[in-house]
KOLPAZA-132240 format. One record per residue (C-alpha): residue number from 1; residue in three letters; chain; x, y, z. Coordinates in Angstrom, 1 decimal. Layout:
<nodes>
   lokol   zase   doro        X        Y        Z
     NUM    ALA      A        X        Y        Z
...
</nodes>
This chain:
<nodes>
   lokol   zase   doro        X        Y        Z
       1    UNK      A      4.3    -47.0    -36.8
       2    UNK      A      5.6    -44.5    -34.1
       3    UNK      A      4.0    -41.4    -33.2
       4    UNK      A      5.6    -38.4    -33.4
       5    UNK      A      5.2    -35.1    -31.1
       6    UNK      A      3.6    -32.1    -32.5
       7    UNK      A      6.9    -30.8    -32.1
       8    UNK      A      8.3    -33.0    -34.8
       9    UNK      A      5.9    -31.9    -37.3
      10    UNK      A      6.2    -28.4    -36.6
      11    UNK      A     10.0    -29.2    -37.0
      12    UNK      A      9.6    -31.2    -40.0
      13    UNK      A      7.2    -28.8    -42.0
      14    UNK      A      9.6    -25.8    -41.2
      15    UNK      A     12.4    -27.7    -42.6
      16    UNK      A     10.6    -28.9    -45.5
      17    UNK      A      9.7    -25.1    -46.2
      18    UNK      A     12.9    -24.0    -45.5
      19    UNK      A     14.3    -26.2    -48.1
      20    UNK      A     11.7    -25.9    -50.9
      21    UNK      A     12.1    -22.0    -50.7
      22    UNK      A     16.0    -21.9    -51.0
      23    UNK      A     15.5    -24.3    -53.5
      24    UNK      A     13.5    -22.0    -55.7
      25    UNK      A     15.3    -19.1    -54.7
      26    UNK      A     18.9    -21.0    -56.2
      27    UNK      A     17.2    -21.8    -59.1
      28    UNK      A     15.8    -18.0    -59.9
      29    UNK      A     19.3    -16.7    -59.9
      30    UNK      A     22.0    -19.6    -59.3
      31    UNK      A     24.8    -17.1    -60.7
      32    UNK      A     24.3    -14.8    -57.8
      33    UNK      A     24.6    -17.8    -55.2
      34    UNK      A     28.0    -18.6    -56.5
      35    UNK      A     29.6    -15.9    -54.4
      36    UNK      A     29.3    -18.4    -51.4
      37    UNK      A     31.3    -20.7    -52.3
      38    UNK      A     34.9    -20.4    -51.7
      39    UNK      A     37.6    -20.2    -54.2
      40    UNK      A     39.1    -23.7    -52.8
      41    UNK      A     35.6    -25.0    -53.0
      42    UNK      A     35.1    -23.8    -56.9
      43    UNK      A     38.3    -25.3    -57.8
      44    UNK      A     37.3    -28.9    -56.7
      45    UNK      A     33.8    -29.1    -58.8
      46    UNK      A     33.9    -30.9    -62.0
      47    UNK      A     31.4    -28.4    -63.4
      48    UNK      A     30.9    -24.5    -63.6
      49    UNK      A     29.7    -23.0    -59.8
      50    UNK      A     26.5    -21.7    -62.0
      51    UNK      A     25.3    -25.5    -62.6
      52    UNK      A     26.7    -26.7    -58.8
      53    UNK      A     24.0    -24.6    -58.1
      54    UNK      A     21.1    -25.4    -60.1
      55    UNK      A     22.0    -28.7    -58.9
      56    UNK      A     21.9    -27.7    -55.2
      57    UNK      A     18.7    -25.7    -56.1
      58    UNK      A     17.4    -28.9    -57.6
      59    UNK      A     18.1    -31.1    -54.6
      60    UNK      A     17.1    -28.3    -52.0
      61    UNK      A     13.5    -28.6    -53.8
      62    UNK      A     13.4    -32.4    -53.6
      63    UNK      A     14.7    -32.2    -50.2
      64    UNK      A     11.7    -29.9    -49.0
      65    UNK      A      9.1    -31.9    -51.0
      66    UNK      A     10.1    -34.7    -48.9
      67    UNK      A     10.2    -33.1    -45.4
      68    UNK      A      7.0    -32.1    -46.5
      69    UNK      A      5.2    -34.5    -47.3
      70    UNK      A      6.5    -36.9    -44.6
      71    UNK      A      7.8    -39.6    -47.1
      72    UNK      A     11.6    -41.8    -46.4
      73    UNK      A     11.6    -38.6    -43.7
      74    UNK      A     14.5    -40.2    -42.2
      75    UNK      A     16.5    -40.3    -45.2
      76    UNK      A     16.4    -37.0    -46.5
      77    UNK      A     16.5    -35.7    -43.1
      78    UNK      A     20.2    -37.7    -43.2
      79    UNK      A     20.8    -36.5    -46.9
      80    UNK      A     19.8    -32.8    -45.7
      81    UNK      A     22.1    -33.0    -42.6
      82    UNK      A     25.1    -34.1    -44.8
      83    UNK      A     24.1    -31.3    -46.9
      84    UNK      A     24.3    -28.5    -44.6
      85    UNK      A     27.7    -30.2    -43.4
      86    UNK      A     29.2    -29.2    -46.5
      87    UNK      A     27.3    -26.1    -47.1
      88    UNK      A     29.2    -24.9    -43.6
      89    UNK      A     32.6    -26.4    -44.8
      90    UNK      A     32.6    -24.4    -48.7
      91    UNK      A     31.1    -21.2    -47.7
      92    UNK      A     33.3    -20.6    -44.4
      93    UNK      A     32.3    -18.5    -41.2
      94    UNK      A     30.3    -15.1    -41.8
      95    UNK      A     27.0    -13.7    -40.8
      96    UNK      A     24.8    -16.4    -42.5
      97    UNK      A     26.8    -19.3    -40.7
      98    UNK      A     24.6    -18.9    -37.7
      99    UNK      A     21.5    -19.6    -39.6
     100    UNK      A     23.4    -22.5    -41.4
     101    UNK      A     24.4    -24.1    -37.6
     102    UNK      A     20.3    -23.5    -37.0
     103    UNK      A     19.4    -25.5    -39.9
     104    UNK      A     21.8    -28.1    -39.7
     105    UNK      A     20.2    -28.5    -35.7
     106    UNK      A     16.9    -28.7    -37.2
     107    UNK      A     17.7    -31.7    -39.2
     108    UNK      A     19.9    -33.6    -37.4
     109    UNK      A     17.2    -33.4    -34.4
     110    UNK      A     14.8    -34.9    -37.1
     111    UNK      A     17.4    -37.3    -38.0
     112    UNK      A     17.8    -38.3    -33.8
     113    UNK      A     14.1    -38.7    -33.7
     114    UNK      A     13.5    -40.8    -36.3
     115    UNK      A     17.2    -43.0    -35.7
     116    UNK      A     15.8    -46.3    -35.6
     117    UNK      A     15.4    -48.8    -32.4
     118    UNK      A     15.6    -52.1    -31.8
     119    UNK      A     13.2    -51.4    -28.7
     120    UNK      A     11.3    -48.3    -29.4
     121    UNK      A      9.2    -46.8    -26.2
     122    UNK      A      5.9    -47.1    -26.1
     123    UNK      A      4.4    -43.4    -26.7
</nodes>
């Protein structure tokens, strides 16, 4: 078992927050969260952009449960990273990208951290 910094859990608990609360705030009013994705976007989901996002508010929840409570951290950090990809690539560059580029930073470090090794250091 490796031990992590208290860095990482600091990292990892903000994360898992981050996630849960988006997460509920997607499902208390999906509709209004539609207006971030772009038109192209809309046009390639095989549902309406009011379920896309119940579904995202769904996953964003299990996502933060995860992070939080430390369990297969490395995979949902991976399944989070891939998910802020695509959050950048439907909803474009405006003032919220920043914070999406901070996000994705904070998973993918988790992601680097927990990467596995065939000859991990001794901490």
């Amino acid at each position: 078992m490796r031990m992590h910094s208290y860095g990482f859990h600091v990292l990892r608990v903000g994360m898992g927050i981050t996630f849960a609360w988006v997460g509920v705030l997607i499902l208390q009013d999906p509709a209004a969260w539609t207006g971030f994705i772009k038109p192209w976007a809309a046009d390639l989901l095989w549902t309406t952009p009011e379920r896309a996002m119940i579904g995202t508010g769904i996953f964003d929840l299990i996502v933060g449960f995860f992070l939080l409570i430390d369990f297969w951290t490395f995979w949902f950090s991976i399944l989070a990273t891939i998910h802020l990809a695509i959050v950048l690539l439907v909803s474009g560059i405006d003032a919220i990208t920043v914070r999406d580029i901070g996000l994705l930073t904070g998973v993918l470090a988790l992601v680097m951290d927990l990467w596995p090794q065939k000859n991990p250091p001794n901490k």
